[in-house]
N, C-alpha and C positions, 0 to 999 in steps of 0.2 A: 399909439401904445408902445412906443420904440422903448420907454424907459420900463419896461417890466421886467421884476426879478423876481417873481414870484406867483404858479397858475396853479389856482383850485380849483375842485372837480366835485363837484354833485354825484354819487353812484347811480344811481337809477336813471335810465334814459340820455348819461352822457357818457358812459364808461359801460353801460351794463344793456342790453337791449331788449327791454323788457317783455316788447311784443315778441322778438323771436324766442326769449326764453319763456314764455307764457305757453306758446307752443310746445315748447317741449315738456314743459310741467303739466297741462292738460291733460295732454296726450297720456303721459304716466299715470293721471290721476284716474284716466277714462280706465285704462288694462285695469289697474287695481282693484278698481271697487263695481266699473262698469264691462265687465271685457265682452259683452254682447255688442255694446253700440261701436267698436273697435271694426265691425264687419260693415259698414257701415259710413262712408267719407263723408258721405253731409251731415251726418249726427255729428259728427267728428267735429267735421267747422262749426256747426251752428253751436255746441258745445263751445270750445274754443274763442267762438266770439262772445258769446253771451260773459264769458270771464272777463275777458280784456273790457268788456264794456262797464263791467260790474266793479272791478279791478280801477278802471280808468287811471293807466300809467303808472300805478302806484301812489295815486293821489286820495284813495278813499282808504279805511281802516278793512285791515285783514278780515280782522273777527266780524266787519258786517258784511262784505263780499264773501264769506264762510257762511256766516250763517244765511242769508240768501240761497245759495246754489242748495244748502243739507234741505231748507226748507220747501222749496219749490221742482227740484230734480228731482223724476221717477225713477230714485233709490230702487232696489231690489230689497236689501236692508240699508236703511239708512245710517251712513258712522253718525256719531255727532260730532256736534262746533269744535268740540275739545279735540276731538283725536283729527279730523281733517285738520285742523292750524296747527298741530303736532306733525301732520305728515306735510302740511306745506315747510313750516319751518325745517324739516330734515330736509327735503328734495328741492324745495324751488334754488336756496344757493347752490345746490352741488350741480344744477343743470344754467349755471350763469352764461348766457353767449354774448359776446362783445360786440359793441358798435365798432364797423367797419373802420379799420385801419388806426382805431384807439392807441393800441402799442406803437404803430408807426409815429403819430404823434407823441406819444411821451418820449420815445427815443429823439427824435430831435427836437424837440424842448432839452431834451438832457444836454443834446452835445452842443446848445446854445448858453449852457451856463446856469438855466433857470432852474430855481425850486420849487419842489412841484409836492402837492399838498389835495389831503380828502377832506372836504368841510359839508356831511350829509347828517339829516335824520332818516333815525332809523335804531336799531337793537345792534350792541356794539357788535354781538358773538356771530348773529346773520349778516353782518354788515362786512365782517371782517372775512369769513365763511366766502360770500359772494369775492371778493376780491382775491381768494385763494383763490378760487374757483375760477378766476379770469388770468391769473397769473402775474399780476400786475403790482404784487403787493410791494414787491421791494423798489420800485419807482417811487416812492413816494418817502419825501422827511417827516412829514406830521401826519397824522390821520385824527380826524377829529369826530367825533361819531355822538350826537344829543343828547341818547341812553347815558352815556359815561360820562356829560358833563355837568347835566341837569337843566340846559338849553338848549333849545328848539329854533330851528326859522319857523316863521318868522323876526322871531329876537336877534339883533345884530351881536348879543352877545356873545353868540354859538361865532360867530365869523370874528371877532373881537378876540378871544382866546386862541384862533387859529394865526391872525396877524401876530398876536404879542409873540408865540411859539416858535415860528418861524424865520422872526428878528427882519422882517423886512416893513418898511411904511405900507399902509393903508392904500396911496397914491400906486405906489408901482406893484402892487398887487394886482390880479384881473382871475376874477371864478363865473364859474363856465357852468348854468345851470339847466335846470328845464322847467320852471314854474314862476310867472312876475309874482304870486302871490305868497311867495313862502320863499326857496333860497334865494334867488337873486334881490328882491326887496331887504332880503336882511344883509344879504352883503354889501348893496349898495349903500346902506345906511348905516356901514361900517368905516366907509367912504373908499372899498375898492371898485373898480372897473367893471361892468360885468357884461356877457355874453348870455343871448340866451340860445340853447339849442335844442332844435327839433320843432315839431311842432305837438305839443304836448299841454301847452298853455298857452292860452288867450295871450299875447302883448296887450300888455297893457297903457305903457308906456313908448312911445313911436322914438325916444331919441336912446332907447335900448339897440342895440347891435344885436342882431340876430344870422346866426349861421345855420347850414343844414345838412351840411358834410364838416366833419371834427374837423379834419385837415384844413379848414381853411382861417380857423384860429393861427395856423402859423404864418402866413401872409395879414395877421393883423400885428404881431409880434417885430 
């Protein structure tokens, strides 16, 4: 991958750490509306998990991991669907934590020459929100976001728009995602490079590259 002049970034689970921000959104969500089970650490976890599982990396829709937890958790009063995805939507970007040494990488990506680019679904205003929230925004030339373009991954069109954007070929392009079934399938069928990172998603295909510390994208560069 020597000739790459151009890295993309998935938000969720490559930029953005969704289990340790899940943590901390729980956690908020627990004081708010639960602040008895607060006294409490195993409620705490078992709470906690039960989200991220429900949640599963941000792979499943909001409003049905919402309406789950209003439905089956021993509420006191119970919010509804509507005002809990109201309060996630306020609180989960503002409590965005970073995967380990993220900024470190984009800075040396930066002083290697390379343009560096967001090609995520997702809701442009939480998306953009999250990425304040990380500090990271102005690293970045393109940001491409599905809400605002009216394509989605799996459609390589969403990664197609980002190529033409950015003025670099397809070829020395390489994004960096966390699902074979959704961004990385559509970038590679845009015919950039791809990585995949974490373990968040099944591999599905074995001649995919897969890392598990960001940093070591730069030793494939």
């Amino acid at each position: 991958m020597n000739s790459i002049e151009a890295v993309f970034f998935n938000i969720d689970n490559v930029l953005l750490d969704r289990s340790e921000t899940m943590n901390r959104f729980v956690s908020e969500l627990l004081m708010r509306y639960m602040p008895h089970i607060m006294q409490n650490d195993d409620s705490v976890v078992e709470k906690t998990n039960e989200v991220k599982r429900l949640d599963n990396f941000g792979h499943r829709l909001k409003h049905d991991v919402i309406t789950d937890i209003v439905n089956h958790w021993e509420w006191g009063t119970a919010p509804g669907v509507t005002e809990l995805e109201k309060y996630w939507e306020d609180n989960f970007p503002r409590l965005a934590c970073p995967i380990k040494q993220s900024e470190l990488v984009l800075n040396e990506l930066r002083k290697k020459g390379i343009k560096l680019g967001i090609i995520s679904n997702g809701h442009t205003l939480i998306s953009m929100r999250k990425l304040k929230s990380l500090g990271i925004t102005n690293y970045f030339d393109i940001i491409v976001i599905s809400e605002n373009e009216g394509y989605s991954f799996p459609d390589k069109q969403l990664a197609d728009l980002a190529i033409k954007r950015i003025g670099v070929e397809p070829s020395k392009c390489l994004y960096i995602g966390d699902d074979c079934a959704t961004n990385i399938i559509g970038a590679k069928e845009a015919g950039m490079n791809v990585v995949i990172f974490g373990n968040t998603s099944n591999k599905v295909d074995t001649q995919i590259i897969s890392i598990n510390k960001l940093k070591d994208i730069l030793d494939l560069i």
